[in-house]
SEVOFI-589214 format. One record per residue (C-alpha): y, x, z; residue number from 1; residue in three letters. Coordinates in nm, 3 decimals, m for minus. Layout:
       py       px       pz  num  residu
        Y        X        Z  NUM     ALA
...
# end
This chain:
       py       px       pz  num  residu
   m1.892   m1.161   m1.590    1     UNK
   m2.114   m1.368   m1.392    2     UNK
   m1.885   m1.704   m1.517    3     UNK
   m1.994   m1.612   m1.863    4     UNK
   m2.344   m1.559   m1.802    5     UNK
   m2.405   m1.355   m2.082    6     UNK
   m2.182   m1.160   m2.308    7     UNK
   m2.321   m1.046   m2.678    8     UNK
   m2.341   m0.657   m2.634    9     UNK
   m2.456   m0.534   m2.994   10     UNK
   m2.217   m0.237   m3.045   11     UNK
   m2.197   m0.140   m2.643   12     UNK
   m1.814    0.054   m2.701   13     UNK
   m1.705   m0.255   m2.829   14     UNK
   m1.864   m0.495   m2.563   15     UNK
   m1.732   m0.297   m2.301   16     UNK
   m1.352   m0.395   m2.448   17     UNK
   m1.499   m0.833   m2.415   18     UNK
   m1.619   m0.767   m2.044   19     UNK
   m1.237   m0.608   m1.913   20     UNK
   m1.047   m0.906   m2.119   21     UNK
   m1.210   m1.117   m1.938   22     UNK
   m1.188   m0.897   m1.609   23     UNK
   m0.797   m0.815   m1.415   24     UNK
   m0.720   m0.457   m1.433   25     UNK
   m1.076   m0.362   m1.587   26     UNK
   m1.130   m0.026   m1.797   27     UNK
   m1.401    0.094   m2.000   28     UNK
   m1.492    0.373   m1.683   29     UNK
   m1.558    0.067   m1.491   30     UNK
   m1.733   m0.127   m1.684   31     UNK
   m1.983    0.155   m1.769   32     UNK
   m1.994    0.252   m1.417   33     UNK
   m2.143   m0.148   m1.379   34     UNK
   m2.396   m0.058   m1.638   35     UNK
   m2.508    0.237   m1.446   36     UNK
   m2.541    0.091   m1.117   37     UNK
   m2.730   m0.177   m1.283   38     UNK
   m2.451   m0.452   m1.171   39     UNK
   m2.434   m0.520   m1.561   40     UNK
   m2.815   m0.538   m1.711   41     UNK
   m2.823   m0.471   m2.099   42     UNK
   m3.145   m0.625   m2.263   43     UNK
   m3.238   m0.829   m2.567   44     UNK
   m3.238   m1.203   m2.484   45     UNK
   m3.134   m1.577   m2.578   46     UNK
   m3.056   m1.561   m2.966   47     UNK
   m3.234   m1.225   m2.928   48     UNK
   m2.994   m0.987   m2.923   49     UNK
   m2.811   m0.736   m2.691   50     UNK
   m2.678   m0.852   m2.412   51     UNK
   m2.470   m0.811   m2.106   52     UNK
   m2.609   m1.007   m1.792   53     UNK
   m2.551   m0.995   m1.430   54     UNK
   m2.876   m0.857   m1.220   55     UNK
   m2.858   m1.163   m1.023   56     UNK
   m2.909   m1.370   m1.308   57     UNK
   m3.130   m1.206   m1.555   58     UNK
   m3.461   m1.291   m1.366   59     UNK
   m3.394   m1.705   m1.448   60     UNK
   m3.233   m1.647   m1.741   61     UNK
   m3.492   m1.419   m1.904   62     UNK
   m3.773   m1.677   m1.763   63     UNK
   m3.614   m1.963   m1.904   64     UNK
   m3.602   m1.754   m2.269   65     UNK
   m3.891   m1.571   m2.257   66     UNK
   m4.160   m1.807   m2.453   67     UNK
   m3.865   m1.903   m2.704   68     UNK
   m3.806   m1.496   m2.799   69     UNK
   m4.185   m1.437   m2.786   70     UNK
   m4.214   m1.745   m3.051   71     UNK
   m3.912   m1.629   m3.235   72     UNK
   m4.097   m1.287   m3.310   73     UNK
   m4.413   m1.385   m3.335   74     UNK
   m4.395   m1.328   m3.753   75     UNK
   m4.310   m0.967   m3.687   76     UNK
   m4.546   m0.896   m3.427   77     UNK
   m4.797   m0.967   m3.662   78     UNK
   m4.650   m0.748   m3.921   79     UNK
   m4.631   m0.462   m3.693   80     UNK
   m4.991   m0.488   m3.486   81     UNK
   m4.820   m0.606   m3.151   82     UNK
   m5.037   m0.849   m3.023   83     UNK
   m5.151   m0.957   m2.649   84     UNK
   m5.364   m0.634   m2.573   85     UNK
   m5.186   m0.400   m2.707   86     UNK
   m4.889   m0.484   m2.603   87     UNK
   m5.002   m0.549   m2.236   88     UNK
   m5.162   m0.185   m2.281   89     UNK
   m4.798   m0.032   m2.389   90     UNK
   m4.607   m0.215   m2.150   91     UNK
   m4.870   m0.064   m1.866   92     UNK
   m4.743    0.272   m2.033   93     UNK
   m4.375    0.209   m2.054   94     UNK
   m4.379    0.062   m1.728   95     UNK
   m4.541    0.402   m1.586   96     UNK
   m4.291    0.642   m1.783   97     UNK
   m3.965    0.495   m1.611   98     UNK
   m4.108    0.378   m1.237   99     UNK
   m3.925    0.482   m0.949  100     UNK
   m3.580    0.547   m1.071  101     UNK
   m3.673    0.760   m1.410  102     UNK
   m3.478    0.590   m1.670  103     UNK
   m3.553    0.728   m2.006  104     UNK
   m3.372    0.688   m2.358  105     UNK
   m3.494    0.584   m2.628  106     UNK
   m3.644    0.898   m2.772  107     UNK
   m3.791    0.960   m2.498  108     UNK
   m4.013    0.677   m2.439  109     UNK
   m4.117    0.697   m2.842  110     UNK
   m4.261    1.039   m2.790  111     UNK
   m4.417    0.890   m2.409  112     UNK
   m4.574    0.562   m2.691  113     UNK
   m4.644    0.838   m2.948  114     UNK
   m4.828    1.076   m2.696  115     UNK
   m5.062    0.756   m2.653  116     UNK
   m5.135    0.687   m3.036  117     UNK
   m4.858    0.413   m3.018  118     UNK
   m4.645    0.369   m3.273  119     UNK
   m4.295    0.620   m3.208  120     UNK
   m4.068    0.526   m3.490  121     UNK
   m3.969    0.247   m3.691  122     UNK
   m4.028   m0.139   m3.661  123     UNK
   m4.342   m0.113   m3.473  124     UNK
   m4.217    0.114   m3.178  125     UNK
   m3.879   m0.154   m3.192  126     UNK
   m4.135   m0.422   m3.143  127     UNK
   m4.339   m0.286   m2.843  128     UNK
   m4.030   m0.229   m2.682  129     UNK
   m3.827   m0.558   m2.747  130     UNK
   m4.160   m0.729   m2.674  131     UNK
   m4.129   m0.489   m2.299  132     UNK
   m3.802   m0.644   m2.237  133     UNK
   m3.896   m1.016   m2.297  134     UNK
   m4.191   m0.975   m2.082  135     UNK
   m3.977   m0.853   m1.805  136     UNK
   m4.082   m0.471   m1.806  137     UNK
   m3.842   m0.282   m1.927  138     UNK
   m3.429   m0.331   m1.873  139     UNK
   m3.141   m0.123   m1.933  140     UNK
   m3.108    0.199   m1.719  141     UNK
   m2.832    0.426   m1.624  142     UNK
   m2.636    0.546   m1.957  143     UNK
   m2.647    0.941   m2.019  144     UNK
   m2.450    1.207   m2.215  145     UNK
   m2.555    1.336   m2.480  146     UNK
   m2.470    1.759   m2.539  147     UNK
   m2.206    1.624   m2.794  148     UNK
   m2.065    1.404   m2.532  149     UNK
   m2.175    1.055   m2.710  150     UNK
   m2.288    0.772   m2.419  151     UNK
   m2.691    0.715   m2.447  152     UNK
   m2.826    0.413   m2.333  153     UNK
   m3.152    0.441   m2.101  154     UNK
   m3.417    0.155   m2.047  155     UNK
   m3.566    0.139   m1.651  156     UNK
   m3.827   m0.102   m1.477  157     UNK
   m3.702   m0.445   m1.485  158     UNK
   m3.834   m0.491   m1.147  159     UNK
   m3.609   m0.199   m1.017  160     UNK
   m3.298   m0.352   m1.162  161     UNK
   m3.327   m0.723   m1.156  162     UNK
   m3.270   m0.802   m0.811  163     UNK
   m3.465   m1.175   m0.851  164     UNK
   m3.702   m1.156   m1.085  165     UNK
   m3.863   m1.499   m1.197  166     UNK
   m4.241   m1.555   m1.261  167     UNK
   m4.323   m1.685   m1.582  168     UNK
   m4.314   m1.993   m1.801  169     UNK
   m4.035   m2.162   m1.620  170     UNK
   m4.153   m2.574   m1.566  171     UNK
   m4.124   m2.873   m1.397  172     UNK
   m3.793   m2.854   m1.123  173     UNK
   m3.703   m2.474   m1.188  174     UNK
   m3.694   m2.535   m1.598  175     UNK
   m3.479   m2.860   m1.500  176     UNK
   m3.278   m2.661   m1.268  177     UNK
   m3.247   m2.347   m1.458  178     UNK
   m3.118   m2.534   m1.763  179     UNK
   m2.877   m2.690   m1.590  180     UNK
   m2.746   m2.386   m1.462  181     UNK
   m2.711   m2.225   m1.782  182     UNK
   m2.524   m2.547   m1.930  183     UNK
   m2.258   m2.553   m1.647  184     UNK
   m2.192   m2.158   m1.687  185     UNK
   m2.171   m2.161   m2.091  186     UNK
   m1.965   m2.488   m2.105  187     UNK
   m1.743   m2.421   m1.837  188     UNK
   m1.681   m2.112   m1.993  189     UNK
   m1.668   m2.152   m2.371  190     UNK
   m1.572   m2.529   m2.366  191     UNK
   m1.448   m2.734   m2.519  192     UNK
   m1.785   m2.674   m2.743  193     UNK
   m2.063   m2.900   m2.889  194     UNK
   m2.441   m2.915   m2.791  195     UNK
   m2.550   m2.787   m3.081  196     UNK
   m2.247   m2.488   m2.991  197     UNK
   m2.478   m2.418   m2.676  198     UNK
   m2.795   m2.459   m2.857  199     UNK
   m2.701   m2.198   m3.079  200     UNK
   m2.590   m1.981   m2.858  201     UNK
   m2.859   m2.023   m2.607  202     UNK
   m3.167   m1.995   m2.883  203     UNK
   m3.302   m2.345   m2.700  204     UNK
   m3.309   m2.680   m2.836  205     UNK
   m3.068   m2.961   m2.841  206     UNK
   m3.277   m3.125   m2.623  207     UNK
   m3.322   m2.890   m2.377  208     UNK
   m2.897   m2.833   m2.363  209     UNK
   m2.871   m3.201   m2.343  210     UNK
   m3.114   m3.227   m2.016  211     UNK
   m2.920   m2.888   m1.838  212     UNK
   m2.626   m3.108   m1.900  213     UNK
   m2.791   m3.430   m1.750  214     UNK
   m2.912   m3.207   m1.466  215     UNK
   m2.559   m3.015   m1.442  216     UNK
   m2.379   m3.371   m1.401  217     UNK
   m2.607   m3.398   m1.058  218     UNK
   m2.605   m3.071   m0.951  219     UNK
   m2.215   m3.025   m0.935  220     UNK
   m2.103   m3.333   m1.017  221     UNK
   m1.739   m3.378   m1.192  222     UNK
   m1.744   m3.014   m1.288  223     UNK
   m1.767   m3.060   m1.659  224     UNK
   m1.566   m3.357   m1.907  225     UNK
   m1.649   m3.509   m2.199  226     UNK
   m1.406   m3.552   m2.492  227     UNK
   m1.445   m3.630   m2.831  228     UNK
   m1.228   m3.531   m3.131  229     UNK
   m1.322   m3.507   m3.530  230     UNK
   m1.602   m3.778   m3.439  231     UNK
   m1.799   m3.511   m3.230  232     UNK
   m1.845   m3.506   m2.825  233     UNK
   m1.711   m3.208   m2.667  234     UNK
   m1.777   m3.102   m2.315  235     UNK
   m1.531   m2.868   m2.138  236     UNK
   m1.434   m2.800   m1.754  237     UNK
   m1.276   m3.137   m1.629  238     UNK
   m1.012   m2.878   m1.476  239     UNK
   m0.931   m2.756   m1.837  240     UNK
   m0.957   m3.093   m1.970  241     UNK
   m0.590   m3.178   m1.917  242     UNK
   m0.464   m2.859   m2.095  243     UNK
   m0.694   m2.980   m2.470  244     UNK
   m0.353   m3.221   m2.503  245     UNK
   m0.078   m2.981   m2.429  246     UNK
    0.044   m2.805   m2.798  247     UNK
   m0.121   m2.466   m2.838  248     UNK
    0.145   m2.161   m2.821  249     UNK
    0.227   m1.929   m2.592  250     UNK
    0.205   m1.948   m2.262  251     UNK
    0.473   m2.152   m2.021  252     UNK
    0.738   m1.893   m1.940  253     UNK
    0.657   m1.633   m2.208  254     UNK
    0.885   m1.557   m2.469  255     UNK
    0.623   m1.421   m2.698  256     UNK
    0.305   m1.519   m2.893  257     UNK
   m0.031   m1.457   m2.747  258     UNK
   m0.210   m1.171   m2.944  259     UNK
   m0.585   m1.028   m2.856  260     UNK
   m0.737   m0.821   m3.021  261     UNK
   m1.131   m0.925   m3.025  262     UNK
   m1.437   m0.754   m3.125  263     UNK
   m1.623   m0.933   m3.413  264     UNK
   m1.921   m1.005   m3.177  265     UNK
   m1.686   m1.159   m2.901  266     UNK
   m1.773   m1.477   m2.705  267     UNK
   m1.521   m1.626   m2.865  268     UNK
   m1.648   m1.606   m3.214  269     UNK
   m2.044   m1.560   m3.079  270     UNK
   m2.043   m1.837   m2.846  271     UNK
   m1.944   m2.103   m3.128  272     UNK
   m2.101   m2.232   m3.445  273     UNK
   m2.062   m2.611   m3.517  274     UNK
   m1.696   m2.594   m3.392  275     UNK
   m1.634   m2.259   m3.468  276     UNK
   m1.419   m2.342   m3.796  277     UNK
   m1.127   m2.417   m3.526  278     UNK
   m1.095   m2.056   m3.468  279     UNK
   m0.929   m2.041   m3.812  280     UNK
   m1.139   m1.825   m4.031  281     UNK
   m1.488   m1.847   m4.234  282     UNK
   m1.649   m1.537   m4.120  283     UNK
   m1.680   m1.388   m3.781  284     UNK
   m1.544   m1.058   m3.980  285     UNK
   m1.490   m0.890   m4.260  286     UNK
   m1.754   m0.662   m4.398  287     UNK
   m1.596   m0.302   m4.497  288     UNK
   m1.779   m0.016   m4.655  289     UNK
   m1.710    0.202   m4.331  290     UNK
   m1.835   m0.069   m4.067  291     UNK
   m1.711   m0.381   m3.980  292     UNK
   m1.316   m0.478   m3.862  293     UNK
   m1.249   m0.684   m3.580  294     UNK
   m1.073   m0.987   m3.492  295     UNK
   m0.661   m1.040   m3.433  296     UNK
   m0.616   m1.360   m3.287  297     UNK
   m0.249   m1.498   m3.254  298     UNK
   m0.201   m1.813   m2.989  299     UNK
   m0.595   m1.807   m3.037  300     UNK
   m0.645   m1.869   m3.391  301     UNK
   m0.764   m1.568   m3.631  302     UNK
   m0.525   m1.414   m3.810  303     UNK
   m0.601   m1.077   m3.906  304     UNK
   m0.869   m0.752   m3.870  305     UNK
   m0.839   m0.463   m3.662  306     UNK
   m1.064   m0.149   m3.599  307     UNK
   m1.034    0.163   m3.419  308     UNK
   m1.027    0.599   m3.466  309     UNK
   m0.923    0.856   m3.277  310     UNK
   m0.827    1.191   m3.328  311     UNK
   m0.606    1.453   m3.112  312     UNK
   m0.729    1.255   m2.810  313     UNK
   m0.542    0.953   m2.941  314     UNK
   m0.689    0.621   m3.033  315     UNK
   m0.498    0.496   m3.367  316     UNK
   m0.570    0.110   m3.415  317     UNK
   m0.573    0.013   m3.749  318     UNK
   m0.452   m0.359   m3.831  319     UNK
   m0.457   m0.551   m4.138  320     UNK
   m0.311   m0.938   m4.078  321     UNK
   m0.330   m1.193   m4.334  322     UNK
    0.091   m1.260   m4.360  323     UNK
    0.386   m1.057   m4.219  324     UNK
    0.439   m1.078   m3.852  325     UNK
    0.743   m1.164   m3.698  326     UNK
    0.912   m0.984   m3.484  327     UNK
    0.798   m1.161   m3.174  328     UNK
    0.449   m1.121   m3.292  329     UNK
    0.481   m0.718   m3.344  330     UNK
    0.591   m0.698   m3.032  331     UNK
    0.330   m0.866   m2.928  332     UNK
    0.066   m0.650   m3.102  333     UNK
    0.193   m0.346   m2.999  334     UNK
    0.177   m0.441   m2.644  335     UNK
   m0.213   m0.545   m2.710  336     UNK
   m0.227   m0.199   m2.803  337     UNK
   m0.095   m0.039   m2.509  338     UNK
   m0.332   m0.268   m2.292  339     UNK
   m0.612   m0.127   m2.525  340     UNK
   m0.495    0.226   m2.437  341     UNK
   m0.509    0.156   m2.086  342     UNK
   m0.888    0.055   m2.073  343     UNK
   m0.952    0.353   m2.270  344     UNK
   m0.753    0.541   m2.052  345     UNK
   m0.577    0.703   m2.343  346     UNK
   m0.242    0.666   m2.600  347     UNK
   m0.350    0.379   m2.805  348     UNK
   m0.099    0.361   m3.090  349     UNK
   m0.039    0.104   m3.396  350     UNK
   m0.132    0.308   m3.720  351     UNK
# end
């Protein structure tokens, strides 16, 4: 998780499947337990959006995007009456409502903001509470049942959960030296990928990915490559460098293609956008009436949808590629879909 830095978290059932890919022998038990001990931290940052961070490194990594989310909403807080004093005055509220360990859900705190003639619905109440997380008040808390059964997300005090929390605007050596921090995690994670790949992802400037890497190249020198292909630079982990030259397929020893089944906000589709044309596909998926599909990637290049029901305590996986699999590939998928079973810790089963 921590290699990653941050993992897009929008639908959390989903993002819980992107964190145990990436993580041996991980299940979705485990990686909510994370969220409840606060290990994971869910909040609204970089692009904004929800996210998955460590609690060691939200405290930087929230300082360094804090001014760049405040700008990026700046319209809307307009539109919806969230300005300096009153939102200092609701984040003195919020703040109060979940100190000392009383994480609250979201309903909750819109009837504590309502109580004080606060906004406790619709864009306004989303707006004194995103503009809570950016400022470093509010974070996720420890996910609840509901009476149905359905997982509830909480928000806590940042300063509770966030175990080094970063004063505020980042400059001079800590900007340098968070930047460059966040350009050796994303591009020795995600590369080979552009500046303008990072830029994207990160919500900061092409100028400001180009110093992190300047200051990376000092601060663990040899750690990331340069390579260029289709006339663009490319900068990857000089250990993975090597392997950008070998044929893709599967991998040595295996006698069968590499399948994965992604969510449609995964890294690997999220953490792209100049280059992310090599992943094979135009769209990061495929709009349906009933909710988005997912990703099928074979050898790593997209090649089909997937989604998920369950009924009769079974998960039924629902997959749609774009041309016939072969045989190798079926047996492929269906062993995805066993994996998927296991960090569900139920029968997973090809529909």
């Amino acid at each position: 998780m921590r290699n990653l830095l941050a993992v897009q978290s929008q639908e959390f059932a989903y993002a819980r499947w992107t964190v145990a890919q990436r993580t041996p022998s991980s299940t979705a038990a485990a990686v909510e337990q994370a969220v409840a001990d606060g290990t994971i931290l869910r909040t609204h940052i970089l692009r904004p959006t929800w996210h998955f961070v460590h609690r060691d490194d939200l405290g930087w990594l929230m300082a360094l995007s804090a001014d760049r989310l405040h700008q990026g909403n700046k319209g809307m807080y307009k539109r919806t009456g969230v300005d300096g004093e009153t939102a200092a005055h609701s984040g003195r509220i919020l703040a109060a409502a979940v100190a000392d360990g009383a994480h609250k859900t979201r309903e909750e705190l819109a009837d504590v903001l309502g109580q004080a003639s606060f906004p406790g619905k619709g864009l306004g109440f989303i707006y004194h509470l995103m503009h809570a997380e950016i400022s470093g008040i509010l974070v996720s808390g420890a996910p609840v049942r509901s009476a149905g059964g359905a997982l509830k997300q909480t928000y806590a005090l940042f300063s509770e959960r966030v175990t080094a929390p970063f004063s505020r605007p980042l400059s001079g050596a800590d900007r340098e030296h968070a930047l460059g921090q966040m350009a050796l995690r994303y591009f020795s994670s995600r590369g080979p990928a552009t500046v303008k790949d990072c830029s994207a992802w990160s919500g900061l400037t092409m100028k400001d990915v180009t110093l992190g890497l300047n200051v990376a190249a000092e601060l663990s020198p040899g750690t990331l490559t340069r390579v260029s292909f289709d006339d663009l630079d490319f900068y990857v982990a000089s250990a993975d460098a090597e392997a950008l030259e070998a044929p893709a397929g599967p991998a040595a020893g295996s006698v069968l293609p590499r399948v994965d089944l992604i969510q449609c906000f995964d890294e690997y589709v999220m953490g792209y956008s100049q280059s992310r044309h090599y992943l094979g596909g135009t769209a990061p998926y495929l709009p349906e009436d009933n909710g988005p599909m997912h990703v099928v990637l074979v050898d790593g290049r997209l090649a089909g949808w997937w989604r998920h029901s369950f009924a009769g305590g079974m998960c039924g996986l629902e997959v749609r590629m774009d041309k016939p699999t072969t045989k190798e590939e079926q047996m492929a998928l269906e062993a995805e879909a066993e994996r998927y079973g296991i960090f569900l810790g139920m029968e997973a089963k090809l529909l």
